[in-house]
MDAnalysis code that builds the backbone (N, CA, C; Angstrom):
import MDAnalysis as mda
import numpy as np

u = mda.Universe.empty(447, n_residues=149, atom_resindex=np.repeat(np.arange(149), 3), trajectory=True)
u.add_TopologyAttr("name", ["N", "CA", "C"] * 149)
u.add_TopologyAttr("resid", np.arange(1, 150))
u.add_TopologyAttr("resname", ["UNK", "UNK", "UNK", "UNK", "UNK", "UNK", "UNK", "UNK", "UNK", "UNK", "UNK", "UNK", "UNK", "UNK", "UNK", "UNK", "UNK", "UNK", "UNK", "UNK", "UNK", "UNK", "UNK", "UNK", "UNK", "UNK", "UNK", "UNK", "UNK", "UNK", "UNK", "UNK", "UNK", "UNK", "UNK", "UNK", "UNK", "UNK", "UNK", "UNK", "UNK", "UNK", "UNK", "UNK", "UNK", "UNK", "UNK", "UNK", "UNK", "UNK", "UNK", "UNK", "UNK", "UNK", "UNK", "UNK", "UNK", "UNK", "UNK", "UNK", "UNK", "UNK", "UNK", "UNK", "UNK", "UNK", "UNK", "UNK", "UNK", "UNK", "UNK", "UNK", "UNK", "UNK", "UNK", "UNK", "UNK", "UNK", "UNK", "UNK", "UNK", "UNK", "UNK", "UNK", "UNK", "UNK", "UNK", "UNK", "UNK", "UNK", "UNK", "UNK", "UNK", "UNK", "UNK", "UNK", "UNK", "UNK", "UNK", "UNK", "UNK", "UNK", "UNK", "UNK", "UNK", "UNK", "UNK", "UNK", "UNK", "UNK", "UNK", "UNK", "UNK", "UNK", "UNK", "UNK", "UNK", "UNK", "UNK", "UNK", "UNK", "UNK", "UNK", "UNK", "UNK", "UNK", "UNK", "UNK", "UNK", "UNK", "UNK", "UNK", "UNK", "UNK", "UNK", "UNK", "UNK", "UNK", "UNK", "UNK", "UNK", "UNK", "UNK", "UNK", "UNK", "UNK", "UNK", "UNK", "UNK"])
u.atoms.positions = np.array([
    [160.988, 47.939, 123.953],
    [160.634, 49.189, 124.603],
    [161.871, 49.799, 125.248],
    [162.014, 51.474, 124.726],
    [163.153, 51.748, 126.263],
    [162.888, 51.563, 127.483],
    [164.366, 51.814, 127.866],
    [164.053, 51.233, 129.400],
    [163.476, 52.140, 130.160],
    [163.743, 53.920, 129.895],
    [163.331, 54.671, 131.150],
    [161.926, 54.987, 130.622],
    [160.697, 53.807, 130.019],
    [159.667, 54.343, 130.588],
    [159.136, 53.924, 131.609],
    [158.361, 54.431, 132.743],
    [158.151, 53.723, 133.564],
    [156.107, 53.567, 133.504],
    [155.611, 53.206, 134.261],
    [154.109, 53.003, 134.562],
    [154.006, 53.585, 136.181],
    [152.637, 54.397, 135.634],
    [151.893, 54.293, 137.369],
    [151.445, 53.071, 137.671],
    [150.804, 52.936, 138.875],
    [149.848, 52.102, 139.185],
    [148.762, 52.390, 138.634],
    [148.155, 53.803, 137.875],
    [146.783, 53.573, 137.065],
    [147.128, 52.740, 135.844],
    [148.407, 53.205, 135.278],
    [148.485, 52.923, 134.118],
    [148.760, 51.193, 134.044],
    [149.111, 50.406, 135.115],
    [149.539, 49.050, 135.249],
    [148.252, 48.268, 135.535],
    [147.087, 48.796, 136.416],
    [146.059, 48.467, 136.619],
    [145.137, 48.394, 134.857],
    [144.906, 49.548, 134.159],
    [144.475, 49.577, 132.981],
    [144.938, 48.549, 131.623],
    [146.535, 48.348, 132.005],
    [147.001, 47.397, 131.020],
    [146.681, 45.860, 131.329],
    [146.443, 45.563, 133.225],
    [146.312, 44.234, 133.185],
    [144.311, 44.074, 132.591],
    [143.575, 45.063, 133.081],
    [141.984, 45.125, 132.629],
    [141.980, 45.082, 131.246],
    [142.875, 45.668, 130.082],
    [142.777, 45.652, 128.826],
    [143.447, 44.256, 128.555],
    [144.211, 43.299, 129.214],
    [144.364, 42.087, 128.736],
    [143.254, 41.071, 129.424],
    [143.185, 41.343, 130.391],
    [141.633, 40.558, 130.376],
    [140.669, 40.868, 129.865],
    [139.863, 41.484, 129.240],
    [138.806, 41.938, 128.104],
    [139.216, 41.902, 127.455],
    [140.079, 41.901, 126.622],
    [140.698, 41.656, 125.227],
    [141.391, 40.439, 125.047],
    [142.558, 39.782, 125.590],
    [142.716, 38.787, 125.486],
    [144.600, 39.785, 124.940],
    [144.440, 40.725, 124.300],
    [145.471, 41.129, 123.621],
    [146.502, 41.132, 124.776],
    [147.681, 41.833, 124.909],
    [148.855, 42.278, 125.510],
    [148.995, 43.373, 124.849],
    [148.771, 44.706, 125.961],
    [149.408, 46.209, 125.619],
    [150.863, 46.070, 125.759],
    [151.443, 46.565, 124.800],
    [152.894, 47.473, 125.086],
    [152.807, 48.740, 126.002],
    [152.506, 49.353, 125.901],
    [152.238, 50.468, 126.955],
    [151.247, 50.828, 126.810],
    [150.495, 51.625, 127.891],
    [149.859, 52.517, 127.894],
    [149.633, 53.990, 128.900],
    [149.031, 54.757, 128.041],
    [149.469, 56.248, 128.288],
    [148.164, 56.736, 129.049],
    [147.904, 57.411, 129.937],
    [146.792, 57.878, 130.368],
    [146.571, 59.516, 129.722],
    [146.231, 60.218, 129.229],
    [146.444, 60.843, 128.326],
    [145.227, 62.106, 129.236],
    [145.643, 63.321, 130.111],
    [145.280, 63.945, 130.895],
    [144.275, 65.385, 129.927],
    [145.442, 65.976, 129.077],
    [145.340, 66.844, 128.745],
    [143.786, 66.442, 127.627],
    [143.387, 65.087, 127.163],
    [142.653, 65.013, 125.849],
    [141.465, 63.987, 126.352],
    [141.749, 63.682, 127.909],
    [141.158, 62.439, 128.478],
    [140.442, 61.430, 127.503],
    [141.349, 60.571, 127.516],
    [141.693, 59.176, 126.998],
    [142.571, 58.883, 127.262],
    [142.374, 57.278, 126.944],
    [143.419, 56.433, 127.270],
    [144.429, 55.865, 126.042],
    [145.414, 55.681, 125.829],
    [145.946, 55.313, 124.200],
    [147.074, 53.859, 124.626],
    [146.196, 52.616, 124.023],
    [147.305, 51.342, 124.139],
    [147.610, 51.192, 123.285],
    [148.662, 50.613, 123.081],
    [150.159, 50.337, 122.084],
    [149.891, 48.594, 122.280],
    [149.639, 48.479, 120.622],
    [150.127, 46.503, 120.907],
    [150.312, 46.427, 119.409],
    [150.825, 45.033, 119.661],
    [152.071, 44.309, 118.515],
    [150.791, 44.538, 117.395],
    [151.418, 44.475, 115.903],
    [150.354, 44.207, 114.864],
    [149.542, 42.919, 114.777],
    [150.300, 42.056, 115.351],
    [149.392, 40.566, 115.119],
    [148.346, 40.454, 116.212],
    [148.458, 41.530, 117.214],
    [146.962, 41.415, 118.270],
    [145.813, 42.505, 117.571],
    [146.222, 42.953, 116.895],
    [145.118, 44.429, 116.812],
    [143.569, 44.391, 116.751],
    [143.679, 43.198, 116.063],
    [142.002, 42.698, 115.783],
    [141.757, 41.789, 117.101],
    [142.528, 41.317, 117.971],
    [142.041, 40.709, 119.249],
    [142.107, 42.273, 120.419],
    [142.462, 43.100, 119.996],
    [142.445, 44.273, 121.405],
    [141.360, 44.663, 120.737],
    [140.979, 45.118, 119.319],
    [139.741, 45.745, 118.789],
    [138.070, 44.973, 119.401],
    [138.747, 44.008, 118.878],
    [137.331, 42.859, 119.419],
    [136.665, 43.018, 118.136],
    [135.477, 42.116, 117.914],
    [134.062, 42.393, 116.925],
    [133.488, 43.628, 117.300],
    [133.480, 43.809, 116.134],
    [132.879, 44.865, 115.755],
    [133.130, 46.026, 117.104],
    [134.047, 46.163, 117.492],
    [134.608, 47.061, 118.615],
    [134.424, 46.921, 119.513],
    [133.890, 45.601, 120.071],
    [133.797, 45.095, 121.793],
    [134.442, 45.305, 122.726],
    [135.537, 44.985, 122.271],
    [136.388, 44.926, 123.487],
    [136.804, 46.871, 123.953],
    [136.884, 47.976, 122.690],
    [136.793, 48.684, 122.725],
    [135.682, 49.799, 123.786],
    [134.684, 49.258, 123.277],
    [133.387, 49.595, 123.873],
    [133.401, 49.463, 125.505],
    [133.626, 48.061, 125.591],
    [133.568, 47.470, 127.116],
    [134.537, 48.367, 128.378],
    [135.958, 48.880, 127.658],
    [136.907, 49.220, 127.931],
    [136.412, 50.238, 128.458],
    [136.243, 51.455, 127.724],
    [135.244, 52.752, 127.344],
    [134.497, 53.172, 128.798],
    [133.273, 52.269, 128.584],
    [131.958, 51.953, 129.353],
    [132.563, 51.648, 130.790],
    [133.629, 50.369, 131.241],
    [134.469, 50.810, 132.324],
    [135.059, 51.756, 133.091],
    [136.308, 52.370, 132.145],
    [136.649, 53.020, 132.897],
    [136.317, 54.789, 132.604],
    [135.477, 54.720, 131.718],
    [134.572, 56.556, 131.551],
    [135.540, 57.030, 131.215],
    [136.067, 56.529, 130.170],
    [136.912, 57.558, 129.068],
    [137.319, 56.731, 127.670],
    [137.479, 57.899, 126.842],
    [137.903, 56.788, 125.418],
    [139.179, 56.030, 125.192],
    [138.915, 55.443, 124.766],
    [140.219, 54.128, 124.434],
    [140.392, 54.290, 122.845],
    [142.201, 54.532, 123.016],
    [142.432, 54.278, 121.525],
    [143.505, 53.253, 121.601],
    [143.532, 53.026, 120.164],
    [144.562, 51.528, 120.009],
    [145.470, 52.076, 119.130],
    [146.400, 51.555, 119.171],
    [147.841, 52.117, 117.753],
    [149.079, 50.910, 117.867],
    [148.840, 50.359, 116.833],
    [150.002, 49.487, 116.338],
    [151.057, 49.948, 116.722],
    [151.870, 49.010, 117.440],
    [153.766, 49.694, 118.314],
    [154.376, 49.577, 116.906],
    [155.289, 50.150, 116.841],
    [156.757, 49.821, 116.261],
    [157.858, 50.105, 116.063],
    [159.142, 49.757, 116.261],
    [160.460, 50.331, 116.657],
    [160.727, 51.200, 115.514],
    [160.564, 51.487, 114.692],
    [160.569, 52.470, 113.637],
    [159.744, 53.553, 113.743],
    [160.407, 55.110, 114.151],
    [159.716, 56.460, 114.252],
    [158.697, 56.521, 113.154],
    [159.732, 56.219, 112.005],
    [158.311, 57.192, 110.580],
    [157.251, 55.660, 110.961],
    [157.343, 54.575, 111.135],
    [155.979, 53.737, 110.913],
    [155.177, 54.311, 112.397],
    [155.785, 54.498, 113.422],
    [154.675, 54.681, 114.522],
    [153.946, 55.897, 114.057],
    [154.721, 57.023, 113.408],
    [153.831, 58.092, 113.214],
    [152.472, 58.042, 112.200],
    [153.027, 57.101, 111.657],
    [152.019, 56.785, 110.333],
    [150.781, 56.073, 110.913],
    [151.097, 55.263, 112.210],
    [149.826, 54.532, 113.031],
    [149.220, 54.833, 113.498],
    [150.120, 56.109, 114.271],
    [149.266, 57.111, 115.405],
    [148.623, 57.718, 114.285],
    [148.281, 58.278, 113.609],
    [147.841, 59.046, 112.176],
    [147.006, 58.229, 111.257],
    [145.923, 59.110, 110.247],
    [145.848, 58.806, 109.329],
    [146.055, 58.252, 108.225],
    [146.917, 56.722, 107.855],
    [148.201, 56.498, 107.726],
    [148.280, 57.054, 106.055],
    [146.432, 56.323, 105.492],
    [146.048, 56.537, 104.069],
    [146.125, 57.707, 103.466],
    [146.168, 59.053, 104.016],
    [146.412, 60.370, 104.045],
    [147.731, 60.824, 103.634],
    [148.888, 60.139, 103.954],
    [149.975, 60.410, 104.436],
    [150.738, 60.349, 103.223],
    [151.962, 60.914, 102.819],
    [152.417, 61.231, 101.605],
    [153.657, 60.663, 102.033],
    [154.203, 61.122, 102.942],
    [155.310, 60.704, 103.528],
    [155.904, 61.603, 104.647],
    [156.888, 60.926, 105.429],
    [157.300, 61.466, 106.334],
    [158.805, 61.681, 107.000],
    [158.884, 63.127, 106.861],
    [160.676, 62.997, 106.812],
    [161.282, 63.262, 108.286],
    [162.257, 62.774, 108.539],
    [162.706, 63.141, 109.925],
    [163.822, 64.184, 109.789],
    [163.797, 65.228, 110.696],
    [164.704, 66.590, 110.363],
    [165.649, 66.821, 111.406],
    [166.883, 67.534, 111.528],
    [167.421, 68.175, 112.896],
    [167.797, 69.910, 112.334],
    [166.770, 70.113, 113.791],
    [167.082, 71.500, 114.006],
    [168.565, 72.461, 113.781],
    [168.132, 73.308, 114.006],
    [169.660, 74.310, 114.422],
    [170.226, 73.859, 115.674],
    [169.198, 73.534, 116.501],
    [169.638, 73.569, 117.728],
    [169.853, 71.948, 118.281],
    [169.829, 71.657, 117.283],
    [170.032, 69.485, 117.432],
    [168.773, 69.187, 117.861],
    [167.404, 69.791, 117.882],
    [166.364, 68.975, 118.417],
    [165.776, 68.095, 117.046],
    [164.941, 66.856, 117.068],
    [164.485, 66.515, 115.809],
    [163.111, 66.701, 116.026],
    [163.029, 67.067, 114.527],
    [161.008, 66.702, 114.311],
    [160.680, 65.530, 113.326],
    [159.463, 65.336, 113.432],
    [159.367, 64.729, 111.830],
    [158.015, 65.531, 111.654],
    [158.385, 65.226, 110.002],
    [157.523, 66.289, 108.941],
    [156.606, 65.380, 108.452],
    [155.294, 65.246, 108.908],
    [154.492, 64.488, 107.844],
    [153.547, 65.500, 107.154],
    [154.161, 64.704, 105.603],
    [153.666, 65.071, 104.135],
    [152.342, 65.294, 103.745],
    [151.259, 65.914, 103.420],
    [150.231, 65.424, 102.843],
    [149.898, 65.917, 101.394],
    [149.495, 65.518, 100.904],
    [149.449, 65.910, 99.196],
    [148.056, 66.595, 98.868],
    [146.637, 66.481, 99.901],
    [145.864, 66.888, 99.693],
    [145.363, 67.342, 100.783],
    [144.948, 68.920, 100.581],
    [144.544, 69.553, 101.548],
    [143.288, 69.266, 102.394],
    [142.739, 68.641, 101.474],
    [140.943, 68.183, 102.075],
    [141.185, 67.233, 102.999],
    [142.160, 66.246, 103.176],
    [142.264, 65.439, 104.438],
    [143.286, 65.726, 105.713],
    [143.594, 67.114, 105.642],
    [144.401, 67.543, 106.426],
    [143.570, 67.337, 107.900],
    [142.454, 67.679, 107.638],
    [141.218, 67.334, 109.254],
    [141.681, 65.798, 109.457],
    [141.099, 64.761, 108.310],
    [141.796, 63.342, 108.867],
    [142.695, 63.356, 109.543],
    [143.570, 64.193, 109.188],
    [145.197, 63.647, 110.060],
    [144.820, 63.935, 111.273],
    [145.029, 65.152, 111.284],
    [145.238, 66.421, 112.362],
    [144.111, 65.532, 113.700],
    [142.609, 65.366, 113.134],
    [141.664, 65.002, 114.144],
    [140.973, 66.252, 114.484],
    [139.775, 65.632, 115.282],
    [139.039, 66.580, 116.078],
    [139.545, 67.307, 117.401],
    [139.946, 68.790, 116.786],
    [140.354, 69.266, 118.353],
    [142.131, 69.125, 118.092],
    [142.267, 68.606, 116.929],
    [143.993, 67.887, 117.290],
    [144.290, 66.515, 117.967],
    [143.381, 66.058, 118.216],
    [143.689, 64.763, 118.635],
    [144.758, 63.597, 118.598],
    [144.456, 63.293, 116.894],
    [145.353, 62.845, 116.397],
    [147.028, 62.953, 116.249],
    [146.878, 64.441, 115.916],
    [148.308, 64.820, 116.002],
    [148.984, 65.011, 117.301],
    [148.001, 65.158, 118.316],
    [148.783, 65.059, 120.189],
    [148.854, 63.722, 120.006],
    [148.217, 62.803, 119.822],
    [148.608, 61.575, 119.973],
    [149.946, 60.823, 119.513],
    [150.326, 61.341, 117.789],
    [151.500, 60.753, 117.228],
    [152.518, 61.961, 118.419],
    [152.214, 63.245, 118.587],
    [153.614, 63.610, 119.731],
    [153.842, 62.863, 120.860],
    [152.680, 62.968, 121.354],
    [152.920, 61.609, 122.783],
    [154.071, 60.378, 122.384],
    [153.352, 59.783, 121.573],
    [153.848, 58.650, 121.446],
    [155.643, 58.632, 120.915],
    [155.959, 59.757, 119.807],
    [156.891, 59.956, 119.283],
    [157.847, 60.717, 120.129],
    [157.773, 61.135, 121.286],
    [158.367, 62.122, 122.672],
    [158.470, 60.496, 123.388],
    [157.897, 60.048, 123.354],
    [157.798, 58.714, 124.278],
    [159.113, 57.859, 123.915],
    [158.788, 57.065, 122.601],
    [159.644, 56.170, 122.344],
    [161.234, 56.797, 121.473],
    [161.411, 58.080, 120.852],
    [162.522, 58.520, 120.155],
    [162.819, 59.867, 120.625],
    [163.956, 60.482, 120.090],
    [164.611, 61.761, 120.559],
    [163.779, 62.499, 119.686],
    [162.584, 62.670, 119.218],
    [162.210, 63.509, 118.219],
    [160.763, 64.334, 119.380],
    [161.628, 65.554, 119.289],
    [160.880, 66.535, 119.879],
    [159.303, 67.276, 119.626],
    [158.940, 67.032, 118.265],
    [158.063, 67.654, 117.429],
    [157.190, 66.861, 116.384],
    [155.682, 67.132, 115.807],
    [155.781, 66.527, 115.280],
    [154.952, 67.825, 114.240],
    [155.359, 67.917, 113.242],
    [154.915, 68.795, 112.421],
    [153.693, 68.560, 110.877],
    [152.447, 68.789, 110.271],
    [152.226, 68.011, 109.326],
    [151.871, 69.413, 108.778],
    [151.764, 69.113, 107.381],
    [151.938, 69.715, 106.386],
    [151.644, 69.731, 105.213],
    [150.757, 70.578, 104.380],
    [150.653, 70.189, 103.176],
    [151.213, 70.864, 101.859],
    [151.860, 69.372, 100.962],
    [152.535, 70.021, 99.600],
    [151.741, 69.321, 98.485],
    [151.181, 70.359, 97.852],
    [150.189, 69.634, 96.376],
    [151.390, 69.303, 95.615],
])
């Protein structure tokens, strides 16, 4: 993880409650104001212990603290986190760009227009989520998706 992220005390309180009901270890987590939810980050080899059966631990989480809980595989690689935060099966590919002005985006690909809602989400969801996360951990300012048949 970089170093300058830091945690509130909500957000430190929520990560130690999501390792006791789950059993998992968050990498971070984001309290997410603008979409209210909550979004934890953990290693790939916990995902099915933060998920729980059949979404328990999910549920429990939820039902606690009166808001939704999402989960997304960490990883030190920009194009794979975007692909986690996202639709990943959707995804065509994803290029990372620099502006005129030196800012970066990345461009994710889609090849078919009918799952552009998958990506994107209800409301945008999805796609605030891969910016959060991608503003969070890399210099990439933007996150743009797109479709090329």
């Amino acid at each position: 993880m970089p170093n300058k992220i830091t945690w509130s005390s909500q957000e430190l309180e929520l990560m130690a409650l999501f390792q006791r009901i789950s059993g998992a270890t968050a990498k971070d987590c984001i309290v997410d104001q603008k979409m209210n939810r909550v979004i934890f980050l953990v290693s790939a080899d916990e995902i099915g212990l933060a998920i729980g059966k059949k979404g328990s631990c999910v549920k429990t989480l939820e039902n606690m603290i009166k808001r939704p809980v999402e989960i997304v595989v960490y990883s030190n690689d920009p194009i794979q986190l975007i692909k986690n935060a996202l639709n990943r099966k959707y995804i065509n590919e994803v290029r990372l760009s620099e502006r005129l002005d030196g800012s970066k985006i990345a461009v994710v690909v889609l090849n078919n227009p009918k799952f552009q809602g998958a990506v994107v989400g209800l409301g945008g969801k999805n796609a605030e989520r891969a910016r959060l996360l991608i503003r969070r951990y890399f210099d990439i300012a933007d996150v743009r998706i797109v479709v090329q048949p």
